[in-house]
N, C-alpha and C positions, 0 to 999 in steps of 0.2 A: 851772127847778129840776131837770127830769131831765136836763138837757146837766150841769149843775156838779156833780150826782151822780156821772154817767158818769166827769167829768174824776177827781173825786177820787176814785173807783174807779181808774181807770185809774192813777192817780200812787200809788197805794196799792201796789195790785202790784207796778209798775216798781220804787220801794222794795226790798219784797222778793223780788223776782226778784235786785236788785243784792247784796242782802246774802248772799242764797243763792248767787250766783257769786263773790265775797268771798272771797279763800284764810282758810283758816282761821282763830282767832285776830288777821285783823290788825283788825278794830274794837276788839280787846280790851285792845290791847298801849298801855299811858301810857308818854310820855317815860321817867317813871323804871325801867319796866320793861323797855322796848329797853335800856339803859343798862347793868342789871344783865345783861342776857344777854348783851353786847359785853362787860363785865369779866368774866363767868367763862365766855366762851369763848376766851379768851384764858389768864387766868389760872389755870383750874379752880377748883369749888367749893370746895373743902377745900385741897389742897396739889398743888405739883407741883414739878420738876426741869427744869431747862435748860441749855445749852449753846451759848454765844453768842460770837460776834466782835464787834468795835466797832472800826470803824474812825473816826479824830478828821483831821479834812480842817481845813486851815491855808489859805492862801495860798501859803505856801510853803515845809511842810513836809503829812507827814500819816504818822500811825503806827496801831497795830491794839493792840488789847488783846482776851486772850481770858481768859473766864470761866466757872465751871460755879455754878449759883444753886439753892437750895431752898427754900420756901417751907409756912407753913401756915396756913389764913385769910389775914387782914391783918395778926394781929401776931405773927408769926415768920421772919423770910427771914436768908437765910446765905450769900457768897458768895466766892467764891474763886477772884482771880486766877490763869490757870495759865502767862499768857505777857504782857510777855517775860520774858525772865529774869532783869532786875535789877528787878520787881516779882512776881514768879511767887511765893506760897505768903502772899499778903498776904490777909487775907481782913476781909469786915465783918458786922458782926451785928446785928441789931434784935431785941428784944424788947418787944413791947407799946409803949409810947414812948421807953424807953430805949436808945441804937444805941452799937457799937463798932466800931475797926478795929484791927486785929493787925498787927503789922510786924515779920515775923521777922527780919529785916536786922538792926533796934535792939532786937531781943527786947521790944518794948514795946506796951500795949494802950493806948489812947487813949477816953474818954468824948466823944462829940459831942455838942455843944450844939445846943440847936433850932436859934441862929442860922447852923451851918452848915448845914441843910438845903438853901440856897439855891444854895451853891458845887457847881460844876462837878465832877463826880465823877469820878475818876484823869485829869481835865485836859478832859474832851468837855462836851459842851452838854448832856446830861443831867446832872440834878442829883441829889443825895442824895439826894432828897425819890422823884424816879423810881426809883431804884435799890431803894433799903431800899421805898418804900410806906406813907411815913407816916400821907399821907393817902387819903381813900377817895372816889372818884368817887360813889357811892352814896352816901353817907351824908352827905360835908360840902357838898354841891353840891342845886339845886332845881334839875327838869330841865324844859324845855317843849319842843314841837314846831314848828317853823317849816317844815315842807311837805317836798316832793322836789327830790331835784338829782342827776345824774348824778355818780358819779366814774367815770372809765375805763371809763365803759362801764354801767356796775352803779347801776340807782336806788337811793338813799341816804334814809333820814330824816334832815333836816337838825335837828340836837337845841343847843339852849342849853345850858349848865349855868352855874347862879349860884352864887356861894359863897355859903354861909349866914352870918350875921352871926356868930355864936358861932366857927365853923370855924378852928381853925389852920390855913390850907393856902396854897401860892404864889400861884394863881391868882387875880385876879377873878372873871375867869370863861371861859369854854369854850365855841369850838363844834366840836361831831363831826357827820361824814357816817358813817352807818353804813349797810351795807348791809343792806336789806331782807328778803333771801332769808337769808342767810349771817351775819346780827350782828357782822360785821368791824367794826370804825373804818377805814375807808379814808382819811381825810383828818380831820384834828383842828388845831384854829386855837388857842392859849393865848393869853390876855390878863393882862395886869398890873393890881389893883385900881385906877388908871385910867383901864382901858380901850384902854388901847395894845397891839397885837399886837407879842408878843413870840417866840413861834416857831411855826413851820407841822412837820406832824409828816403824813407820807404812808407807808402799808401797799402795796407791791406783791409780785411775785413770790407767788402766793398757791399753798400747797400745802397738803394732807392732813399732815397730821404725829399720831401719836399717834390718829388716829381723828377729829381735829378738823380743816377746814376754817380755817386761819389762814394769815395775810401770813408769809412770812419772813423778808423785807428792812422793815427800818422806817428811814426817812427822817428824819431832823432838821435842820431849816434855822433859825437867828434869825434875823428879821427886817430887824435895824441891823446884822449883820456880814457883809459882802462877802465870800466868797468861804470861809466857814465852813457845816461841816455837819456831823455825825452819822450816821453808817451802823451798823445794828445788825441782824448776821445771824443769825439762828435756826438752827444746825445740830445740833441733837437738842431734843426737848421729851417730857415724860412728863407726864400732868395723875391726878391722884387716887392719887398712891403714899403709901404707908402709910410714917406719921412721926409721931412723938411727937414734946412740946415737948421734951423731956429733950435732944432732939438738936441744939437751938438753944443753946449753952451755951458760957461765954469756954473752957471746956475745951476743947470741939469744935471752936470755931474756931482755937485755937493747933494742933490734932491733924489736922485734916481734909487730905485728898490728893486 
């Protein structure tokens, strides 16, 4: 009786000696919780501004599109082509669920329908649905945990995301490596309801920008197309700038430079 004492004494402690070496917060943090802090370290909590290239990789061709994006929450974003120059001053607009795109070429605004959120946005493997932010990683998706795994070096929680039944959203479902220390997405799997992996999405080049710790090369590969891919460079970011809804508006977006 006093040895199985002893032991579960002894297993008692070891316990909490483990948990007390434990970095902070990590027994605390659920799937859906890593999740939320990988979207709004990325995203910012409230609004931000960006400044991006996008490079669209062919077989055999490949061209660049560059863009400046604002955002606030999840339902306000605005952005506007500023290269090249037979698309430059085109811009698109979301609000709440309703999206537009402005085409000063044809002086014309256009209302998108849900069902093109799926098409290919100014011709690369990101879609509308990525661009504008229809949907919410948080919200339309149930998150679980499936262990660790290295990306490049960096241990990752390796996290599911299921779409929920109700959910408007592309996906079936998701899985992200995030890192541990830093709440990166280093590596993100997309699947088709399904279950067929449809494209691989890779975070390197990781710099300080704006005070946050983020990738600023993001990678897009599908799966079924050979020798296609998506490059999308980060070169300015601002996260928490002061913006009103007012500023998301068809006005603004026919006006903005």
């Amino acid at each position: 009786m006093t040895t199985n004492l002893n032991r579960l004494l002894t297993a008692m402690q070891y316990a909490a000696l483990m948990m007390v070496c434990m970095p902070s917060g990590a027994q605390q943090l659920t799937a859906t919780e890593i999740v939320r802090k990988a979207d709004e370290k990325f995203n910012g909590e409230m609004s931000g501004y960006s400044v991006m290239s996008m490079t669209i990789v062919r077989p055999t061709w490949q061209r660049t599109v560059e863009f400046r994006s604002w955002s606030l929450e999840d339902d306000y974003a605005l952005t506007l082509i500023t290269a090249p120059a037979r698309e430059k001053g085109q811009t698109f607009l979301k609000r709440g669920t309703e999206m537009w795109s402005w085409n000063p070429a044809i002086n014309r605004l256009i209302k998108l329908p849900p069902s093109m959120m799926s098409q290919g946005w100014m011709g690369s493997d990101y879609t509308n649905d990525d661009i504008l932010r229809e949907s919410s990683v948080v919200d339309d998706y149930t998150h679980s945990l499936e262990g660790d795994e290295e990306v490049d070096g960096r241990l990752c929680h390796k996290i599911r995301l299921m779409a929920k039944e109700d959910a408007d959203v592309l996906w079936g479902h998701q899985v992200w490596w995030v890192d541990k220390k830093e709440f990166i997405v280093l590596r993100a799997e997309l699947y088709d309801e399904d279950g067929y992996l449809v494209r691989t999405e890779r975070g390197t080049d990781l710099k300080t920008m704006d005070g946050r710790f983020i990738p600023s090369i993001i990678e897009l590969v599908p799966a079924e197309e050979e020798g296609h891919k998506t490059v999308l460079k980060i070169l300015e970011v601002k996260f928490n700038i002061k913006l009103e809804e007012s500023f998301f508006s068809q006005q603004n977006m026919k006006n903005i430079r």
